[in-house]
C-alpha positions as CSV (number, residue, x, y, z in Angstrom):
1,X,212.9,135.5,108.1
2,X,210.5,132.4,108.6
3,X,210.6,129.2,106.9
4,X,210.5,129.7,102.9
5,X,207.8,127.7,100.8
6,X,207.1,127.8,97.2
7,X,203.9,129.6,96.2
8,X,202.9,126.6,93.7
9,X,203.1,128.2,89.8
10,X,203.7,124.4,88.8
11,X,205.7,121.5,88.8
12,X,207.9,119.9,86.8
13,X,208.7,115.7,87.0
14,X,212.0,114.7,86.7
15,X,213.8,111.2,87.1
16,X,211.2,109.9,89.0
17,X,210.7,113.2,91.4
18,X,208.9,116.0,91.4
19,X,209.9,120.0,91.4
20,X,207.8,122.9,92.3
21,X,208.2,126.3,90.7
22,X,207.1,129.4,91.9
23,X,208.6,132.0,94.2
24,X,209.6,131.9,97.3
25,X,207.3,132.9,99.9
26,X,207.5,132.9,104.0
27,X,205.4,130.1,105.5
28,X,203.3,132.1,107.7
29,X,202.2,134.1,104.7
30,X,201.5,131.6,102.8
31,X,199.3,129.8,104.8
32,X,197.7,133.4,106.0
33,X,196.7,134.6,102.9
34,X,195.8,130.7,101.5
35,X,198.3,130.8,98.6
36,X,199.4,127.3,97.1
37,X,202.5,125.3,98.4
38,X,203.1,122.1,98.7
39,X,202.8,119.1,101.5
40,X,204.1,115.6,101.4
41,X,202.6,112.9,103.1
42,X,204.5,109.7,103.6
43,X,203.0,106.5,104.2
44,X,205.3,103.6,105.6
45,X,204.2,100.5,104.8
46,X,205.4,96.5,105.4
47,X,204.4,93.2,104.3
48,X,203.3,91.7,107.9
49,X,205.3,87.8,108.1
50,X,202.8,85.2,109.6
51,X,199.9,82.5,108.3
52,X,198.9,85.1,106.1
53,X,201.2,87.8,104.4
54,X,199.5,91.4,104.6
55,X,200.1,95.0,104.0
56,X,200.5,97.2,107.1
57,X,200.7,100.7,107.2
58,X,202.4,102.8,110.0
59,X,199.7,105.5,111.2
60,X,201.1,108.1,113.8
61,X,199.0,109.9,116.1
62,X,199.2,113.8,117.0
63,X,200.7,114.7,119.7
64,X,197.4,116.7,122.0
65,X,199.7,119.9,121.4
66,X,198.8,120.0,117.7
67,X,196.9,122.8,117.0
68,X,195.0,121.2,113.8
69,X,193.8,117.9,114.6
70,X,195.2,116.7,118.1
71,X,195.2,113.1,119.0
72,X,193.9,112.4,115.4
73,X,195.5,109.1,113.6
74,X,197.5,110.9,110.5
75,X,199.8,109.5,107.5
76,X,203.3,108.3,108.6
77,X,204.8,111.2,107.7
78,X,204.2,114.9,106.3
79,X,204.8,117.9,106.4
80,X,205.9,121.3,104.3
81,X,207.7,120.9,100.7
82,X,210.8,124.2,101.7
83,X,211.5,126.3,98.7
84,X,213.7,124.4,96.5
85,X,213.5,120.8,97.4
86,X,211.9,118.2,95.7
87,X,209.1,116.3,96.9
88,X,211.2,112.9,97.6
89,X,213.9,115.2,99.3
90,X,211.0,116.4,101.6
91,X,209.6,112.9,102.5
92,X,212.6,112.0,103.7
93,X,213.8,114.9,105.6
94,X,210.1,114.9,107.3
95,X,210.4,110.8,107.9
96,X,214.1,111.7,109.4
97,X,212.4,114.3,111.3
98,X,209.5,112.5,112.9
99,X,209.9,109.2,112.8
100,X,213.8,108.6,112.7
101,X,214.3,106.2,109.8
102,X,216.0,107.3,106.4
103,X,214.3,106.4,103.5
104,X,216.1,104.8,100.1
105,X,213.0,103.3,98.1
106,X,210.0,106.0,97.9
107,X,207.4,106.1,95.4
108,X,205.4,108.8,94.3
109,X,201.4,108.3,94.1
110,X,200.5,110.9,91.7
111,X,202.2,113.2,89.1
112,X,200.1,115.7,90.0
113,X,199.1,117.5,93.4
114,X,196.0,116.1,95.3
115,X,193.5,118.3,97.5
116,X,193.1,116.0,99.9
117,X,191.6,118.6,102.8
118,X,189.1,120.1,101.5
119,X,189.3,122.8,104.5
120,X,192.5,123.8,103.0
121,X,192.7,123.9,98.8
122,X,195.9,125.6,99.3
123,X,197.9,122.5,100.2
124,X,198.9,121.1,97.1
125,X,199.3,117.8,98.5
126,X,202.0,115.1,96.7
127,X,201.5,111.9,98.6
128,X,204.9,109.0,98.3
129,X,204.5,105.5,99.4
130,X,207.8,104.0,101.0
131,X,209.0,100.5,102.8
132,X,209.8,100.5,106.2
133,X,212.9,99.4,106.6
134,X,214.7,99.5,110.7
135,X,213.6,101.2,113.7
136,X,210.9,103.3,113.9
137,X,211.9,105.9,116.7
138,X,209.0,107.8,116.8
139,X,209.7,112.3,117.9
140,X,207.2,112.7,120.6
141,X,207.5,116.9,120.2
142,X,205.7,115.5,116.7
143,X,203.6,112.6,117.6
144,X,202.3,110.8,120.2
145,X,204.0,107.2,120.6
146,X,200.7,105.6,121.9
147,X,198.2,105.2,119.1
148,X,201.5,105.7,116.7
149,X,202.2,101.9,114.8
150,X,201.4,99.7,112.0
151,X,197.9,99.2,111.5
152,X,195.8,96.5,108.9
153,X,193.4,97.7,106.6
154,X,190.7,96.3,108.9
155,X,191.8,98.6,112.0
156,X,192.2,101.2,109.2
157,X,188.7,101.0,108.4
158,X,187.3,100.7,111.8
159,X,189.4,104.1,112.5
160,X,187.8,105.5,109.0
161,X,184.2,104.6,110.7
162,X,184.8,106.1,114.0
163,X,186.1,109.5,112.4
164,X,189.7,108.8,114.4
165,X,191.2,110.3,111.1
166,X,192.4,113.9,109.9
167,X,190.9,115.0,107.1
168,X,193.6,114.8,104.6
169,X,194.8,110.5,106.0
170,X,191.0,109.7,105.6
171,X,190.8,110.6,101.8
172,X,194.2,109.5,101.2
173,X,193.5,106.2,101.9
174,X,189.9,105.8,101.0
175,X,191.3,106.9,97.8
176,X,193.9,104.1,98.0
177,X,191.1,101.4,99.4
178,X,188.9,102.4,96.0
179,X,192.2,101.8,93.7
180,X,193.0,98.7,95.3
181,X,189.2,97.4,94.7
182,X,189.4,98.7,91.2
183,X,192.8,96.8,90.6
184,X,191.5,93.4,92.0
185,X,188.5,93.7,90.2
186,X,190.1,94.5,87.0
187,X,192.2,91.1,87.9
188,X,188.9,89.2,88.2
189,X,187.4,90.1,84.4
């Protein structure tokens, strides 16, 4: 038997975490036959010390033996939410896995799943925003360790312009660029 995923019924949010329900289902049929489970993507974030304090955000790049996306800049972190764990439970186990930090203070983005690939409305998407915190040791059967760092929202942008993205880290933070305008021009009125 294959790795088990929950086909997605609904969730349920509990102290600060979410929980899918649904039955379990094999991966490989699940993604065959397009039925809803759930991804995590993790983005890793620090405030960068200097003349001027600013957010980074680490970016990984694909390794070129992906088979979706090779060599593309991605989230920090993500994959698969396994049947029966939570969504923080799988952001750290996938930030263990890949990047070789363990995680205390995550955050969840939404309460709600995003479709954030459009290519694949199956992926019931729950995003989680954490602070890096130690040594990033990056697994390079995941990701590639060139291209893989912290990057300012102006490299982000120029990545976002030359289509450098996957399809799912480009509308994740686009979304978070337009809430971050929306906030500071909320500030302003």
């Amino acid at each position: 038997m294959g790795e088990l995923v929950t086909h997605i019924k609904g969730w349920k949010q509990k102290n600060g975490d979410i929980h899918l329900t649904g039955s379990p289902i094999e991966l490989k049929e699940a993604t065959r036959d397009k039925k809803p489970h759930g991804i995590v993507l993790i983005l890793l974030i620090k405030q960068k010390q200097g003349k001027r304090k600013q957010t980074v955000f680490y970016l990984q790049k694909r390794g070129a033996n992906k088979e979706l996306y090779p060599n593309r800049l991605t989230v920090s972190a993500s994959g698969r939410i396994r049947h029966g764990e939570s969504v923080l439970e799988a952001a750290k186990r996938e930030t263990q896995e890949e990047l070789g930090i363990k995680l205390s203070k995550l955050h969840l983005l939404t309460s709600k799943p995003l479709i954030l690939n459009p290519e694949m409305p199956f992926h019931y998407t729950f995003p989680v925003i954490a602070l890096a915190r130690g040594r990033i040791i990056p697994n390079t059967g995941e990701l590639s360790r060139k291209g893989s760092r912290f990057y300012s929202a102006r490299q982000i942008a120029t990545a976002l312009g030359k289509n450098q993205l996957t399809p799912a880290a480009k509308n994740l933070l686009e979304t978070l660029g337009q809430a971050n305008k929306e906030r500071k021009a909320t500030k302003q009125r």
